[in-house]
Every structure is written in C-alpha cells, then in structure tokens.
C-alpha positions as CSV (number, residue, x, y, z in Angstrom):
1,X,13.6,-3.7,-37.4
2,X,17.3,-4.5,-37.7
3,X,18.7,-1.8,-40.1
4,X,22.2,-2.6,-40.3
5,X,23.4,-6.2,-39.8
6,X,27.2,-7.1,-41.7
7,X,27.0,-10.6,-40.9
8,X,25.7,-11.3,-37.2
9,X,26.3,-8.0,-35.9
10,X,24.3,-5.2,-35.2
11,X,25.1,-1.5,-35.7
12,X,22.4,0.1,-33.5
13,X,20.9,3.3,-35.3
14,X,20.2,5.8,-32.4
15,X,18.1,8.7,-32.1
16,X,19.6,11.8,-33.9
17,X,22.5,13.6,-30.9
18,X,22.1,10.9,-28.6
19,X,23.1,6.9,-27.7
20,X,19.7,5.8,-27.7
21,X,17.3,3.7,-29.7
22,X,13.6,3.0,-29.1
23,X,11.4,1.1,-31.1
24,X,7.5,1.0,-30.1
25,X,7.4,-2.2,-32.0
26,X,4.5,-3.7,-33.8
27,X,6.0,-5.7,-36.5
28,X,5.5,-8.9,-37.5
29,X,8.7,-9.8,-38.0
30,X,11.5,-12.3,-37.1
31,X,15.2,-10.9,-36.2
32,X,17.9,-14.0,-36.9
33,X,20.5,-14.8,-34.9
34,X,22.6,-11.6,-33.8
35,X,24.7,-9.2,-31.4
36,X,25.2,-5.3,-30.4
37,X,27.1,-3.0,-28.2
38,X,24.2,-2.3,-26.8
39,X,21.9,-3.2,-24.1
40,X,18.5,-4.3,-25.6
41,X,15.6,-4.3,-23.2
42,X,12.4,-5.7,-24.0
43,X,8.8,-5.2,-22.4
44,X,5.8,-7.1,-24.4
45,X,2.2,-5.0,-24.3
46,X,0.5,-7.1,-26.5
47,X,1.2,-10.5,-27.3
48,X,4.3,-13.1,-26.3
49,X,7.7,-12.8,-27.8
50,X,9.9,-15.4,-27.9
51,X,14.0,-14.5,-27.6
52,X,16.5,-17.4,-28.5
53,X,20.0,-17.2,-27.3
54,X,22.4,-20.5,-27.9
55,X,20.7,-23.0,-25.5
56,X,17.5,-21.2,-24.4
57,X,14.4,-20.0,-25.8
58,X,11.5,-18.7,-23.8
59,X,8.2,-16.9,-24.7
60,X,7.7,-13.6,-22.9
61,X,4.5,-13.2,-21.8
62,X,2.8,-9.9,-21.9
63,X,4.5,-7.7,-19.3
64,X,7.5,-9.5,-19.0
65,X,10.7,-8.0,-19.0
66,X,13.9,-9.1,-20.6
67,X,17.4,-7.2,-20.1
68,X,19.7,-8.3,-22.8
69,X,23.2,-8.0,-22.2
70,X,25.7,-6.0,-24.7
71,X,27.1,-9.0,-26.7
72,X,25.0,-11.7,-26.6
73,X,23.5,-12.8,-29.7
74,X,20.0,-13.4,-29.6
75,X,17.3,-14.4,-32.0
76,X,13.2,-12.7,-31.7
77,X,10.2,-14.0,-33.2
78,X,7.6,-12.3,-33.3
79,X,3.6,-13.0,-33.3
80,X,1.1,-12.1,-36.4
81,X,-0.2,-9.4,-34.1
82,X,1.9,-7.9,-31.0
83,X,3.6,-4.7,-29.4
84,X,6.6,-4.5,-27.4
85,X,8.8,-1.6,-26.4
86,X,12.5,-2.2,-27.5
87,X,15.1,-0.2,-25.8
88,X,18.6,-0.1,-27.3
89,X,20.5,2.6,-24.6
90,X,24.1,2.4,-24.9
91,X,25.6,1.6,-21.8
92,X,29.3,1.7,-22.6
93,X,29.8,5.3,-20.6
94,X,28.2,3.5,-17.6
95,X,30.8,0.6,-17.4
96,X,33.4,2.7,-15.7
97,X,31.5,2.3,-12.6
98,X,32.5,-0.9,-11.4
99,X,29.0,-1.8,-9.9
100,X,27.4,-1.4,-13.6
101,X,30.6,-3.5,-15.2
102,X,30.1,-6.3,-12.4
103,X,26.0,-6.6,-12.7
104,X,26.0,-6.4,-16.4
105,X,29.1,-9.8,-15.9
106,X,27.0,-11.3,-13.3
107,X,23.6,-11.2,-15.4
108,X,25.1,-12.0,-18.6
109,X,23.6,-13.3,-21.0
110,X,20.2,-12.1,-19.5
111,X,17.5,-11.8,-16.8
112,X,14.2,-11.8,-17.4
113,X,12.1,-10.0,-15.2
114,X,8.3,-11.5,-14.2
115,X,5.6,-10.2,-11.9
116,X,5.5,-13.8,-10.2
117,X,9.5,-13.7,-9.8
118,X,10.1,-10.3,-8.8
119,X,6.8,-8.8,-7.5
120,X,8.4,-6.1,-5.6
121,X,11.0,-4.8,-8.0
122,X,8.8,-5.6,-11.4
123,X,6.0,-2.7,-11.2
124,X,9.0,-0.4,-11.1
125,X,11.0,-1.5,-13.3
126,X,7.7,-1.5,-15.7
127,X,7.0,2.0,-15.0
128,X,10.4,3.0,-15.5
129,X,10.6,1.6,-19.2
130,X,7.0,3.4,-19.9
131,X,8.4,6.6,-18.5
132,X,11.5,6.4,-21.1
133,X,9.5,5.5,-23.6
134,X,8.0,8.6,-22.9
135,X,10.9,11.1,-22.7
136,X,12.4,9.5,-25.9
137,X,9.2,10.0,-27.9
138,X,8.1,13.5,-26.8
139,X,11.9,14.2,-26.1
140,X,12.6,17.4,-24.3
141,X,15.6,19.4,-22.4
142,X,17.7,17.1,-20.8
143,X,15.7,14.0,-22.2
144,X,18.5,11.6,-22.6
145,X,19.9,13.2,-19.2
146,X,17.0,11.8,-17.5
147,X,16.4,8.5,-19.3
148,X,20.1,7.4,-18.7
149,X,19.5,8.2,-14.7
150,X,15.9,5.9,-15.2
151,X,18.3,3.5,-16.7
152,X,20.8,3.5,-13.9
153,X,18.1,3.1,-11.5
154,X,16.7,0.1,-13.1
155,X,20.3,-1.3,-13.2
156,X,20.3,-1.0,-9.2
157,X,17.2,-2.0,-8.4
158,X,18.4,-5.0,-10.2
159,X,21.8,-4.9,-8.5
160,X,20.4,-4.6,-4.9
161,X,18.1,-7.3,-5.8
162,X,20.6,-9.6,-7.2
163,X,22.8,-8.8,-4.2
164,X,20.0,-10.0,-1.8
165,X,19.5,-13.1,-3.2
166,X,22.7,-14.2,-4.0
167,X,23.8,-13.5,-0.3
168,X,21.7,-15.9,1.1
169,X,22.0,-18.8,-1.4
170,X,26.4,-18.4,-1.7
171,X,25.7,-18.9,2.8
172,X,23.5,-19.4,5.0
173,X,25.0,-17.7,7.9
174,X,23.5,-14.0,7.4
175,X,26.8,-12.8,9.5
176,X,28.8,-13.8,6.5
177,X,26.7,-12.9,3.5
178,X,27.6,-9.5,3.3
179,X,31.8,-10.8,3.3
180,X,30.9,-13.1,0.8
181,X,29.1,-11.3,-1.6
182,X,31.6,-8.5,-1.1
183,X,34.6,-10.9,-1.5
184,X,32.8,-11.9,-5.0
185,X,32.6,-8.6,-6.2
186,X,36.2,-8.1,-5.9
187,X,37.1,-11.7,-7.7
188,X,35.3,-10.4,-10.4
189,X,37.0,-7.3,-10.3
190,X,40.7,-8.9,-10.2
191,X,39.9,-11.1,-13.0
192,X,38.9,-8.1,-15.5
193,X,41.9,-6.5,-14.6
194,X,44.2,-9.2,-15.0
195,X,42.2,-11.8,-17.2
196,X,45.1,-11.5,-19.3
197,X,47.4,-13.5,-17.0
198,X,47.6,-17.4,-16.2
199,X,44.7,-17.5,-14.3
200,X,43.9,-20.2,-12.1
201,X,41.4,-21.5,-10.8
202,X,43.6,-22.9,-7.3
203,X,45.3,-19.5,-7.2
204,X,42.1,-17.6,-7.3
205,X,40.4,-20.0,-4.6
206,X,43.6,-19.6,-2.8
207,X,43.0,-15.8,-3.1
208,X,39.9,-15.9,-1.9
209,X,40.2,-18.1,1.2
210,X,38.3,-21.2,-0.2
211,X,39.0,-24.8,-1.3
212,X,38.9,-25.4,-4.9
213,X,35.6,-27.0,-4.6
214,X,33.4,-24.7,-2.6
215,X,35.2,-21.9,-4.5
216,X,33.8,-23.2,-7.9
217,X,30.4,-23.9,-6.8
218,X,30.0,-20.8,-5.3
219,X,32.0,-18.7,-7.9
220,X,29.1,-20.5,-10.7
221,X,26.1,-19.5,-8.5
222,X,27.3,-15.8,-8.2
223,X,28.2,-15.7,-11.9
224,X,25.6,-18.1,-13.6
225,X,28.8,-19.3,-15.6
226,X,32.0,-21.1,-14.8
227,X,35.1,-19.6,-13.9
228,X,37.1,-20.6,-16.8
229,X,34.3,-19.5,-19.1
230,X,34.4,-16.1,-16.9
231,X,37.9,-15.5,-17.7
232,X,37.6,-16.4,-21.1
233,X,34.4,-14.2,-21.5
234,X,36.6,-11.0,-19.5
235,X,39.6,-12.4,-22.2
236,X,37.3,-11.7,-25.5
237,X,35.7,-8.3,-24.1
238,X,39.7,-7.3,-24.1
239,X,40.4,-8.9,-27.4
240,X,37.3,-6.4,-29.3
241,X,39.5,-3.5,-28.3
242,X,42.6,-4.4,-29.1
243,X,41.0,-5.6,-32.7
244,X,39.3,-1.9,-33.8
245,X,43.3,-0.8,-33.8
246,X,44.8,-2.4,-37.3
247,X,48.2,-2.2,-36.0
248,X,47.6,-5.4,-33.7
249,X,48.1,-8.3,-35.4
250,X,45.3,-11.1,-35.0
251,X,48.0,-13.0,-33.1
252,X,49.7,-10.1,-31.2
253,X,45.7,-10.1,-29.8
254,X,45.6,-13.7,-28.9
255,X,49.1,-13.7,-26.9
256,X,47.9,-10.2,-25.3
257,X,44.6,-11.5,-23.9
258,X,46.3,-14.1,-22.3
259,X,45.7,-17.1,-25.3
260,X,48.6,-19.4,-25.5
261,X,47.9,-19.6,-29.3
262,X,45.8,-18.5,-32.1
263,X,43.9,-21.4,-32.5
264,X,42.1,-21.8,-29.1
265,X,41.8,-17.3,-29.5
266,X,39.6,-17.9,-32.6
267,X,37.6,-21.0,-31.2
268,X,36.6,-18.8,-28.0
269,X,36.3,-15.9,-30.2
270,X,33.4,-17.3,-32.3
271,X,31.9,-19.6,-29.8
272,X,31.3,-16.2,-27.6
273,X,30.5,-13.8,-30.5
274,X,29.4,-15.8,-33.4
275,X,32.2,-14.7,-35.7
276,X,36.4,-14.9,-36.2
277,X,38.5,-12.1,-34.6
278,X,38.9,-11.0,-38.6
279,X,35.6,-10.9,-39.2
280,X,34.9,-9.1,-35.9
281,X,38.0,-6.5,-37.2
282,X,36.1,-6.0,-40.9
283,X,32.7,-5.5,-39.4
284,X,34.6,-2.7,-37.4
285,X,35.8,-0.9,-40.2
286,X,33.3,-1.4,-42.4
287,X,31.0,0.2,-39.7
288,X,33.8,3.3,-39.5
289,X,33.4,3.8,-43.0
C-alpha cells in the first residue's frame, strides 16, 4: 500500500535501519498516479498487474518483471485476487557510479523484463528478486549488505545486456560498436555534468563526430528519448536539489539549471514530475518535518 502520498509523491517507508522496502503484496488495491526516490521493482506470482505511466499501460503477466525508474510516476491496478513482490531499494548511494547513473538514464522510464524477451538474463534476474525477498524477510547479519550487492548485480546484467543490444542496432559494423556505444556513454556523461549550459544539439553532434541527423537517430535509439528531452530530464534531476535548500529562489533554480525563464522551468517541471517546482519544495519539507 502507499502509506504516505502529499499529493503525487511518494515517501517510501523502509524497513527499520535500512533503505529498503518490500512488500509481498496481495492486495486488491489500486495505487493512482504517483512518484518516488526510489527504484520500484515488480515481479507478479499470481495474477497480471497492470502499471500505467503517461502514454503506456501494459498488463504484466505472471513472472514478468518490471524495473521502475526513480521518478517516474506510475499508476498499478491490481486484480480481485493476485501476488506480487514489490521492491522499493533506494538506489541514490549507487548513482555515484557512473555505470548505475547512465543505465538507470538510458532505461528510464522503465524495462520490463519477459522470459520470451530476455530468456537468458530473466531466470536470474527472477531468482535474484526471490533471494531478496528472502534476506529482507528473515533478515540477518549483513542482510541489506547482501541485497544491495543482488541489486547491483541485477543492474549489470541489465547493463551488459542493454550494452549488447544496443551495439549492434546504433551499427552494424561489429568493429565499431564497441566506439560507439562507448562514445554514447560519455555524451550522456557530458550532458549531466554540464546540462546546465546552452546545449545543443549541433555542438553535441559536432562533439561527437556525427551529422546532426545520424547523431539524433542514434542518440534516440541509445536513450529511448530525444536529446532535448534528455537534457531537459538531466536539467530537472538538478533542479530537485537545488529546491530541498530554501535559500534558492524558485527563479534563482530555473536560471541555474540552465532555463532561460521561469515559465518554460515550471512547464518541464510538471510535465516530468507531475507537480510545480513549489510544490515539489513543500512536499520536501513537509516530508522533513
């Protein structure tokens, strides 16, 4: 169940000394439209469950697996009868690694993870869910230890995954994947570092060694999302910082991120998190409080 929601957002309860929530879920009961911090992973054992996120909804099947992505806002239905595992591990600590910070960019909103789709890489990832579900529930020394390493595990099985893939559909020419998938990574690194800049996208296919054209297609199929929307999305992740400090004015924040104005700051701002910059900022210190 959602416990604490102040308007669309989340505050995850964890599990007593640690950053973790679990639910072994077998409510029937719908959860509206709403983000977290968090990663939310979902696994089905009984039953579909749909997730809605603006402009999807799907049904997972029983024994599909859903990685949720900190910030999206999502909306679950649930069946008269069901039971899913719902994971809640807070993966802030992890972002510092740059290969966690540029999966969890390149996978946002979501991927869901199928037997059909992933045959290899699903039976692990199940087991590895089961296995936390586990440690959480019977806990133990150096519980959380060990179900953050099964976390980060799952991330690069994912990772490596993703990595194949997308090497061979950005080229063709296996002598260059490796350079291009490479060459990606780093984009998406020089864009959270400097998202707050006039970013381009000529200068950034300049950068990389492409025309504008190929450099947009290819940037969208690494990604799943357009550049601008990229830097925008990079833009908004810096804004939520600045915001928890009451010192920055609303439109210190917009010019800092790299917003020629408040008004386009507070249209992104809600199209990507569902609520204004000051509503984002009371939530915050509601939550403090």
């Amino acid at each position: 169940m959602i416990e604490n929601l102040n308007g669309i957002f989340e505050t995850v309860n964890r599990k007593q000394g640690t950053t973790l929530k679990l639910y072994d879920n077998v409510e029937y009961e719908d959860y509206p439209a709403h983000w977290h911090t968090a990663m939310e992973i979902i696994l089905p054992l009984e039953n579909i469950y749909t997730v809605e996120t603006p402009g999807t909804s799907f049904s997972l099947r029983e024994g599909d697996i859903i990685f949720i992505c900190p910030g999206c806002i999502h909306t679950l239905y649930a069946p008269k009868t069901g039971r899913r595992i719902i994971f809640q591990p807070d993966v802030s600590a992890l972002r510092f690694l740059k290969e966690v910070e540029a999966l969890i960019s390149v996978i946002s909103p979501f991927i869901v993870i199928t037997p059909e789709d992933y045959p290899v890489m699903y039976p692990m990832l199940r087991d590895m869910i089961l296995n936390i579900t586990d440690k959480y529930v019977n806990g133990g020394e150096f519980a959380e230890v060990e179900i953050y390493a099964d976390l980060l595990n799952m991330l690069s099985l994912i990772g490596k995954y993703y990595k194949s893939e997308n090497q061979s559909s950005l080229v063709q020419d296996r002598a260059k994947q490796e350079e291009y998938y490479d060459k990606f990574i780093k984009i998406c690194d020089y864009i959270g570092e400097h998202c707050a800049e006039d970013l381009n996208l000529e200068d950034m296919a300049a950068m990389s060694g492409f025309s504008k054209f190929y450099f947009s297609k290819l940037f969208k199929q690494f990604t799943n999302v357009s550049f601008y929307r990229y830097v925008n999305q990079k833009r908004i992740e810096m804004a939520e910082q600045l915001l928890i400090s009451p010192d920055n004015s609303i439109t210190d924040v917009a010019l800092s991120c790299g917003f020629s104005s408040l008004s386009p700051f507070i249209r992104m701002f809600k199209l990507i998190k569902g609520c204004t910059p000051t509503e984002f900022r009371n939530i915050y210190k509601n939550f403090k409080e």
